[in-house]
DODRENSE-284211 format. One record per atom (N, C-alpha, C): x, y, z; chain; atom name; residue in one letter; residue number from 1. Coordinates in Angstrom, 1 decimal, m for minus. Example, Ala and Ser with C-alpha at 12.3 -4.5 7.8 and 13.67 -1.06 7.14 Angstrom:
u:v:w:chain:atom:res:n
13.2:m5.7:7.8:A:N:a:1
12.3:m4.5:7.8:A:CA:a:1
13.2:m3.3:7.8:A:C:a:1
12.8:m2.2:7.1:A:N:s:2
13.7:m1.1:7.1:A:CA:s:2
12.9:0.0:7.9:A:C:s:2
This chain:
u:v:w:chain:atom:res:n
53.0:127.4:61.0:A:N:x:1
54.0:128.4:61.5:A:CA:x:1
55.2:128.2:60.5:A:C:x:1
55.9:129.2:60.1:A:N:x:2
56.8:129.5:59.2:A:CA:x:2
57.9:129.3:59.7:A:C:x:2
58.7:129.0:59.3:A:N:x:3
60.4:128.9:59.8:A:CA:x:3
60.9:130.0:60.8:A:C:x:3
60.1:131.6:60.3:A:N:x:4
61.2:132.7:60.7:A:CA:x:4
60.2:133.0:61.8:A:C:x:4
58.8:132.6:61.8:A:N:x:5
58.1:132.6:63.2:A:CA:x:5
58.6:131.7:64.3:A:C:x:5
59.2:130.2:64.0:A:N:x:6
59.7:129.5:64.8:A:CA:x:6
61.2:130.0:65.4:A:C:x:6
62.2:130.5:64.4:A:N:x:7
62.8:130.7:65.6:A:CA:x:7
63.1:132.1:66.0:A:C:x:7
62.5:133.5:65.8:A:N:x:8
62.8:134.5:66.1:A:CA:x:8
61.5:135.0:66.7:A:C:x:8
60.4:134.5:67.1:A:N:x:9
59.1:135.2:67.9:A:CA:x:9
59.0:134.3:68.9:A:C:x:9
59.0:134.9:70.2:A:N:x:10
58.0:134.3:71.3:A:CA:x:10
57.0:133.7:71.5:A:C:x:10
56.3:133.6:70.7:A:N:x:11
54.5:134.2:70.5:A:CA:x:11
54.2:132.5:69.9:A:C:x:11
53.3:131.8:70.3:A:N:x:12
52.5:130.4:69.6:A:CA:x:12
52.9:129.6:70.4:A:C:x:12
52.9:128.3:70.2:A:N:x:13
53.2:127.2:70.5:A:CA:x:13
53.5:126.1:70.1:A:C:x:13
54.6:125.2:70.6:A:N:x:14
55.5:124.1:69.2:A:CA:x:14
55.3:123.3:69.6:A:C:x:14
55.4:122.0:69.3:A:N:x:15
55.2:120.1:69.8:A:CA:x:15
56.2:119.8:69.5:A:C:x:15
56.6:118.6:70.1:A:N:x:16
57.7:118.0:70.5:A:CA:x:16
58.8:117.6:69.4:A:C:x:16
58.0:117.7:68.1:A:N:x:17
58.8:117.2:67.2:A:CA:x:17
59.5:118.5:66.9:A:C:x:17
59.2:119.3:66.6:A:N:x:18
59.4:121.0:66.0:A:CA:x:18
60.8:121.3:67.0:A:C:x:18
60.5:120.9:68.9:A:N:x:19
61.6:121.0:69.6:A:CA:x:19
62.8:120.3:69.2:A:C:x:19
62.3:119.1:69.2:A:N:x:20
63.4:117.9:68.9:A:CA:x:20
64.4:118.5:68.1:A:C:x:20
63.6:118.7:66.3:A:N:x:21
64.5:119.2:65.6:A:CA:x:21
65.0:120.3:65.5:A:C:x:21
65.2:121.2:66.7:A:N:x:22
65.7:122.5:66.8:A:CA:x:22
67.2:121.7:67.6:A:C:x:22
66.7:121.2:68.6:A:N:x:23
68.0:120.7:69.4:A:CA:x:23
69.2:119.6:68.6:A:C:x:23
67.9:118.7:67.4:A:N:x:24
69.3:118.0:66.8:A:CA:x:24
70.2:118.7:66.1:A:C:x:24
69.7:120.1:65.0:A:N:x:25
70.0:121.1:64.7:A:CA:x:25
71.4:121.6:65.5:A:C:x:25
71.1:122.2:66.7:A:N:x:26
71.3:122.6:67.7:A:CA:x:26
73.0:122.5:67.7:A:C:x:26
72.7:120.8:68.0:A:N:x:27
74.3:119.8:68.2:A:CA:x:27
74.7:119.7:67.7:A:C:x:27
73.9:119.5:66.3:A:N:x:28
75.1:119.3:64.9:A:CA:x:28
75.5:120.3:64.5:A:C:x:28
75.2:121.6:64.7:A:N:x:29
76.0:122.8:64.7:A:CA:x:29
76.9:123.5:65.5:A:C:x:29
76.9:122.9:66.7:A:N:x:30
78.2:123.1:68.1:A:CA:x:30
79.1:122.2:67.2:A:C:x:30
78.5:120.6:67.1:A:N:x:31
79.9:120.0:66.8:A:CA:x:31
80.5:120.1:65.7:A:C:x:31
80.1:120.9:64.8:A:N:x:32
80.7:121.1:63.4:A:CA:x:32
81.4:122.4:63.7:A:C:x:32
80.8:123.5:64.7:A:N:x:33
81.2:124.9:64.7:A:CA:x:33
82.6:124.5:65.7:A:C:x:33
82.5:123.8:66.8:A:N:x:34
83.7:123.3:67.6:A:CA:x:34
84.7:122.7:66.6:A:C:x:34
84.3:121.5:66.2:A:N:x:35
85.4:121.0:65.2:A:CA:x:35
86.3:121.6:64.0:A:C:x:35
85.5:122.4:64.0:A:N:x:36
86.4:123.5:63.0:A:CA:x:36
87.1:124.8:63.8:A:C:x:36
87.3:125.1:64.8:A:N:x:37
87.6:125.7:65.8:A:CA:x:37
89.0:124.8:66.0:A:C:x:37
88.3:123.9:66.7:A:N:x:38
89.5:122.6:67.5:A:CA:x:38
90.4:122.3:65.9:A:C:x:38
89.9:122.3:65.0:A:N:x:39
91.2:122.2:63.6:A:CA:x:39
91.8:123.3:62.8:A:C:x:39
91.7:124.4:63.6:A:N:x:40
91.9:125.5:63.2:A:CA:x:40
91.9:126.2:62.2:A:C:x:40
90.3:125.9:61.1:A:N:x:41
90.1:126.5:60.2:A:CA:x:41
88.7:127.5:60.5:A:C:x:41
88.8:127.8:61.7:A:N:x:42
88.3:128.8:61.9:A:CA:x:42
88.3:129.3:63.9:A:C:x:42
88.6:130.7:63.5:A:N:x:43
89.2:131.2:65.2:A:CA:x:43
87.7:130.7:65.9:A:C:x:43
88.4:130.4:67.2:A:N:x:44
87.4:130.5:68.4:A:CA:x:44
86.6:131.7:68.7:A:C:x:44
86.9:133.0:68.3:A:N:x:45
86.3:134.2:68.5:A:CA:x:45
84.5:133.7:68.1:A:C:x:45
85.2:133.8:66.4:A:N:x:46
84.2:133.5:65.8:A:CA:x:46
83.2:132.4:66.0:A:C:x:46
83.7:131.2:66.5:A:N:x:47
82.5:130.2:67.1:A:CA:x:47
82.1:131.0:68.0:A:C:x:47
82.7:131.6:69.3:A:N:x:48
81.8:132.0:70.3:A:CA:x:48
81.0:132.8:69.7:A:C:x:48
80.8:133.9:69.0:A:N:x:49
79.8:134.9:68.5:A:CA:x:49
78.8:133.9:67.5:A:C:x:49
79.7:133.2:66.8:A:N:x:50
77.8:131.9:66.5:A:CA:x:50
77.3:131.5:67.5:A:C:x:50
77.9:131.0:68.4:A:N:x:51
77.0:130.5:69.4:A:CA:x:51
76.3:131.3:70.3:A:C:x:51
76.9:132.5:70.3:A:N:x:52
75.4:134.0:70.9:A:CA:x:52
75.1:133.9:69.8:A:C:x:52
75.1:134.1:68.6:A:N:x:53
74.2:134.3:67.7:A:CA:x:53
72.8:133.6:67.6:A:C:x:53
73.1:132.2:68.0:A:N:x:54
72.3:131.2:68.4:A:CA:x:54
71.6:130.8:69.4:A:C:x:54
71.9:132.0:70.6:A:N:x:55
71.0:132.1:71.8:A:CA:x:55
69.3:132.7:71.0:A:C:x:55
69.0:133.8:70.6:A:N:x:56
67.9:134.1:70.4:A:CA:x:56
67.0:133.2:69.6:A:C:x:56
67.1:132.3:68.8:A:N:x:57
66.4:131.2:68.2:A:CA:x:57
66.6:129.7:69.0:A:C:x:57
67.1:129.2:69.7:A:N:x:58
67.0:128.5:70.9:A:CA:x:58
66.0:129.2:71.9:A:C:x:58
66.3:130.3:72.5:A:N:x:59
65.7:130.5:73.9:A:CA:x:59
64.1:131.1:73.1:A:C:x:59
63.6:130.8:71.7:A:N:x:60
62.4:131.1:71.1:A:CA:x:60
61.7:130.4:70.9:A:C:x:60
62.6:128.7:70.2:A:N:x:61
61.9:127.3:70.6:A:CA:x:61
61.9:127.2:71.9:A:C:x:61
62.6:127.5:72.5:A:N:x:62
62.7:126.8:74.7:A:CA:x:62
60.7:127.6:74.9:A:C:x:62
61.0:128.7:74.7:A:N:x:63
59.7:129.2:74.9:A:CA:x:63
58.6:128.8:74.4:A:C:x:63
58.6:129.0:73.0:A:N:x:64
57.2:128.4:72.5:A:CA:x:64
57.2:126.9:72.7:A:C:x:64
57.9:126.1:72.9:A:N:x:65
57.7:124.7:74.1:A:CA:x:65
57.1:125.1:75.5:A:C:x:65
57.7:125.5:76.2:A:N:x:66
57.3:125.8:77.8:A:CA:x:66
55.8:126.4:77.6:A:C:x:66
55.4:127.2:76.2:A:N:x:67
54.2:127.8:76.3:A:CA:x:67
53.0:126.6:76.2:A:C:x:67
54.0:125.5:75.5:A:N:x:68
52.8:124.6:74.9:A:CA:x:68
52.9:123.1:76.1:A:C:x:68
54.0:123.5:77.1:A:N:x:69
53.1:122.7:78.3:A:CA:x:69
52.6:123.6:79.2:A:C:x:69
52.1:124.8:78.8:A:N:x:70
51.3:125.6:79.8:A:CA:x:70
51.9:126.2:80.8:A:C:x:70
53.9:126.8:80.5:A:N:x:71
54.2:127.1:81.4:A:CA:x:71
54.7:128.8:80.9:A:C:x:71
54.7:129.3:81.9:A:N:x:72
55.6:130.6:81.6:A:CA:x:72
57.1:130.1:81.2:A:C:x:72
57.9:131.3:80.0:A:N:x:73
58.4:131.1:79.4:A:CA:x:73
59.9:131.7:80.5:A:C:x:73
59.7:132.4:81.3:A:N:x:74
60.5:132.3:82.3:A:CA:x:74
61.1:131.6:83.0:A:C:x:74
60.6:130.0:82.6:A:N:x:75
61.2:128.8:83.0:A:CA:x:75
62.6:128.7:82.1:A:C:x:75
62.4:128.9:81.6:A:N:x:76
63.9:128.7:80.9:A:CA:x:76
65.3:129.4:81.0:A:C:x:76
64.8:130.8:81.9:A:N:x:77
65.8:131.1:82.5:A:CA:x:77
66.8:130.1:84.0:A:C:x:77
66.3:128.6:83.7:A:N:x:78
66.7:127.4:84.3:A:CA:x:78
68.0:126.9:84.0:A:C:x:78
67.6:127.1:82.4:A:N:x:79
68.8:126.7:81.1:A:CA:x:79
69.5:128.1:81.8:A:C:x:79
69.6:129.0:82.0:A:N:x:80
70.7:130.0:82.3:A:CA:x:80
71.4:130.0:83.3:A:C:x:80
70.7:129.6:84.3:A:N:x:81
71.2:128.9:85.8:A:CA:x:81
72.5:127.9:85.3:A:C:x:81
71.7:127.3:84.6:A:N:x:82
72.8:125.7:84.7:A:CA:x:82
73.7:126.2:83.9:A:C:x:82
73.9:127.3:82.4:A:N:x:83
75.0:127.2:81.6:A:CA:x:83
75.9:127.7:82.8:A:C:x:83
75.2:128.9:83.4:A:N:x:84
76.4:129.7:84.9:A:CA:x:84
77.2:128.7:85.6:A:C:x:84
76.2:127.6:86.2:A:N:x:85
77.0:127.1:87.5:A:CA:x:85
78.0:126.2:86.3:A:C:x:85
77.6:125.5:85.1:A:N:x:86
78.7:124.8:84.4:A:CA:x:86
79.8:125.9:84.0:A:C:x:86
80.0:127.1:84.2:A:N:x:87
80.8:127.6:83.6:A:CA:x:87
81.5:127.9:84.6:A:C:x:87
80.9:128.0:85.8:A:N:x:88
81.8:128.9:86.9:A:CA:x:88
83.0:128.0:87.4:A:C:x:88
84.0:128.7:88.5:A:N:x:89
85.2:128.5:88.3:A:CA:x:89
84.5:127.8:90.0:A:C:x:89
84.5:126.8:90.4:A:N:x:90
83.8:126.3:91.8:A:CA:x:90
84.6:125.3:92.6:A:C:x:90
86.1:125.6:92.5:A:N:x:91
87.3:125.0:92.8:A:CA:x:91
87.4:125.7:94.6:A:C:x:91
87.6:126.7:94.5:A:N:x:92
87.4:127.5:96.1:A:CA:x:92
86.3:126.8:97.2:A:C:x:92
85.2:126.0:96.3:A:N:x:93
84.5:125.2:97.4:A:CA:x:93
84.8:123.9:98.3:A:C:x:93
86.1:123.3:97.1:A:N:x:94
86.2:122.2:97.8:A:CA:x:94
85.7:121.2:97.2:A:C:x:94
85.9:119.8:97.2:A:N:x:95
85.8:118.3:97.2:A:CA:x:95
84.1:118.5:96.7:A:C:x:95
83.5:117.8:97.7:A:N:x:96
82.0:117.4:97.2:A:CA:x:96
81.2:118.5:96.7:A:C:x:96
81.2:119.5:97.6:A:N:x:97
80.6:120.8:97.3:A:CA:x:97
80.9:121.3:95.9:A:C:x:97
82.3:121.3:95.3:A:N:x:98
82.7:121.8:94.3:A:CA:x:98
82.0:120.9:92.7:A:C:x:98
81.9:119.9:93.1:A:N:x:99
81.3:119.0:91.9:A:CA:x:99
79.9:118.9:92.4:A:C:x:99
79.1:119.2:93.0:A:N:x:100
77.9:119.0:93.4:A:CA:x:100
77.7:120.6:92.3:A:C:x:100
77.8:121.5:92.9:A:N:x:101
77.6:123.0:92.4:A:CA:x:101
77.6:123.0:90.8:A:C:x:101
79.1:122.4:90.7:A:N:x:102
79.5:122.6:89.3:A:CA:x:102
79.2:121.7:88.5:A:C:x:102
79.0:120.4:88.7:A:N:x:103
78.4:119.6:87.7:A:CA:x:103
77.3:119.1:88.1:A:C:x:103
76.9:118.1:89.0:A:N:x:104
75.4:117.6:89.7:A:CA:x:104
74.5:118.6:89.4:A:C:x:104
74.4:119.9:89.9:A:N:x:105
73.2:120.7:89.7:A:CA:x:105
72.6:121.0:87.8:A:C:x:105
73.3:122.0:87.4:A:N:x:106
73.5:121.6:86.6:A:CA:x:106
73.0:120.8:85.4:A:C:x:106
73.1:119.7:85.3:A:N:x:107
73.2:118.1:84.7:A:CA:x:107
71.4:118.2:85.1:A:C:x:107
71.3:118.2:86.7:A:N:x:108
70.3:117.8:87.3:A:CA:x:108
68.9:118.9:86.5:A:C:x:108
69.4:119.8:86.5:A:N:x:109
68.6:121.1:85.5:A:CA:x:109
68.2:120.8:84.1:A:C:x:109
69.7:120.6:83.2:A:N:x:110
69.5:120.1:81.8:A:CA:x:110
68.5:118.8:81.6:A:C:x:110
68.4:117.7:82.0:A:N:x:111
68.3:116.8:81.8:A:CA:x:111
66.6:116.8:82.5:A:C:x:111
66.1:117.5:83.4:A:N:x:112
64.6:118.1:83.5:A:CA:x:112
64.1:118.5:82.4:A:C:x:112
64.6:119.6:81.9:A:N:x:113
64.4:120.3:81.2:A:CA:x:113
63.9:119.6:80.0:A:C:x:113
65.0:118.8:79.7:A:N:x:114
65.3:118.1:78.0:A:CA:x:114
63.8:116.9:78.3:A:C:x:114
63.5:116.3:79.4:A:N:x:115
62.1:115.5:79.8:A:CA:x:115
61.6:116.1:79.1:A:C:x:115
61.1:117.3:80.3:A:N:x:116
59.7:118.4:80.3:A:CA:x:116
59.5:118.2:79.1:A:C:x:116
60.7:119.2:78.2:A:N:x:117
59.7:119.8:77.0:A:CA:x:117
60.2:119.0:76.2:A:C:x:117
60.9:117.6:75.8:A:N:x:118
61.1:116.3:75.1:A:CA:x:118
60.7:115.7:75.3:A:C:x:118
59.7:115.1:76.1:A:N:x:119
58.9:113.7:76.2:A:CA:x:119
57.6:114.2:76.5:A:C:x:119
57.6:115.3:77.4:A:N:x:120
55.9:115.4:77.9:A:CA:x:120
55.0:116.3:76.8:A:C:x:120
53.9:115.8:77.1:A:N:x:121
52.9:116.0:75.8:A:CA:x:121
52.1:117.5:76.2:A:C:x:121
51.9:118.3:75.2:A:N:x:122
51.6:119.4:75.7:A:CA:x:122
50.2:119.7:75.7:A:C:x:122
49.8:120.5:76.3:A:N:x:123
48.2:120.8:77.0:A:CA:x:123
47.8:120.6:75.6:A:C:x:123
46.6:120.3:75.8:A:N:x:124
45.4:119.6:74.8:A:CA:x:124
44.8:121.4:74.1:A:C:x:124
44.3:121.6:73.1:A:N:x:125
43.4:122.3:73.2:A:CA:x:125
44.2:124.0:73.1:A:C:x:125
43.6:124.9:73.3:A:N:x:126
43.8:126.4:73.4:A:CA:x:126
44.0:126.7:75.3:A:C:x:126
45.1:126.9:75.4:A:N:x:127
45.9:127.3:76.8:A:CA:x:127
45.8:128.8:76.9:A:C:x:127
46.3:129.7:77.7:A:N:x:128
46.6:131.3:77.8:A:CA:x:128
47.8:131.3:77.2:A:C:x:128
48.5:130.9:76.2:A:N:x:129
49.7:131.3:75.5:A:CA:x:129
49.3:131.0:73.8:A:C:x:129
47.9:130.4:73.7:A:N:x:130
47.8:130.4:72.2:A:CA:x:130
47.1:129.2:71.8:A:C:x:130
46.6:129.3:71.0:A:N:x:131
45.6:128.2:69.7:A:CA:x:131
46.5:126.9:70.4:A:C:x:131
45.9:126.4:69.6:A:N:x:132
46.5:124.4:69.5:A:CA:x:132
47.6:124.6:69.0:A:C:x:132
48.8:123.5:69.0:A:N:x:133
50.3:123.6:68.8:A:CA:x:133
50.3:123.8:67.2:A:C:x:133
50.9:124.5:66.5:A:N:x:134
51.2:124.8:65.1:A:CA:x:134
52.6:123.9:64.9:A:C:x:134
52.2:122.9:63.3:A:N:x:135
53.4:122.5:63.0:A:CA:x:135
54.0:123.3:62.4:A:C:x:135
55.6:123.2:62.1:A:N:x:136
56.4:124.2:61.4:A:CA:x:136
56.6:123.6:60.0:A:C:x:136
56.0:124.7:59.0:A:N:x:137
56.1:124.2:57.7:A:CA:x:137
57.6:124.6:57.5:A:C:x:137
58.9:123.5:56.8:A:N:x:138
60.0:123.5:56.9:A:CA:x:138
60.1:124.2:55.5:A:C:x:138
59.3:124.3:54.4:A:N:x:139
59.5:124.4:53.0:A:CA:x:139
58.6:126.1:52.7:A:C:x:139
């Protein structure tokens, strides 16, 4: 699988290493795109529009992972749940409720998630989402 298959098609299936290095990718481009934001050599506008720009090749690896533990790729609208409840404003709830909502859940989502399709090994063989898992030729 080719670089521009990995992060712009739905379609095949990735192993754990192929994810990994999307997500270290991932971080080290928030914290370089933040840090240059936070030092003001570059507006916040513009980080936010990289970081949509960066939803379609994340939620592509999220997918072709979820395909390759044999799950629909609609699980990852999980990760959307949790960016919401981390973003929302959950002060009107009150004391425990308000940090349960807004962080616990959440946290509790991410860190499933980052298991599932980071530690667990994916279906053996040819599943209903595609052949055996394709490495990503990086070159």
């Amino acid at each position: 699988m080719g670089i521009q298959q990995w992060l712009f098609s739905f379609k095949g299936r990735i192993g754990r290493r192929d994810f990994w290095v999307w997500v270290i990718l991932w971080v080290l481009s928030m914290t370089v795109l933040f840090a240059l934001a936070n030092g003001g050599m570059l507006d916040f506008q513009m980080a936010a529009f990289i970081l949509v720009c960066l939803i379609w090749p994340t939620t592509c690896v999220m997918v072709k992972r979820l395909h390759d533990r044999g799950r629909h790729g609609a699980w990852g609208l999980l990760m959307v749940l949790a960016w919401m409840l981390l973003s929302g404003n959950w002060q009107v709830l009150g004391g425990t409720l308000e940090w349960t909502v807004g962080r616990l859940i959440p946290v509790v989502i991410i860190v499933m998630m980052l298991i599932d399709l980071g530690a667990f090994v994916g279906t053996q063989g040819e599943n209903k989402y595609g052949k055996e898992t394709l490495d990503v030729k990086y070159r």
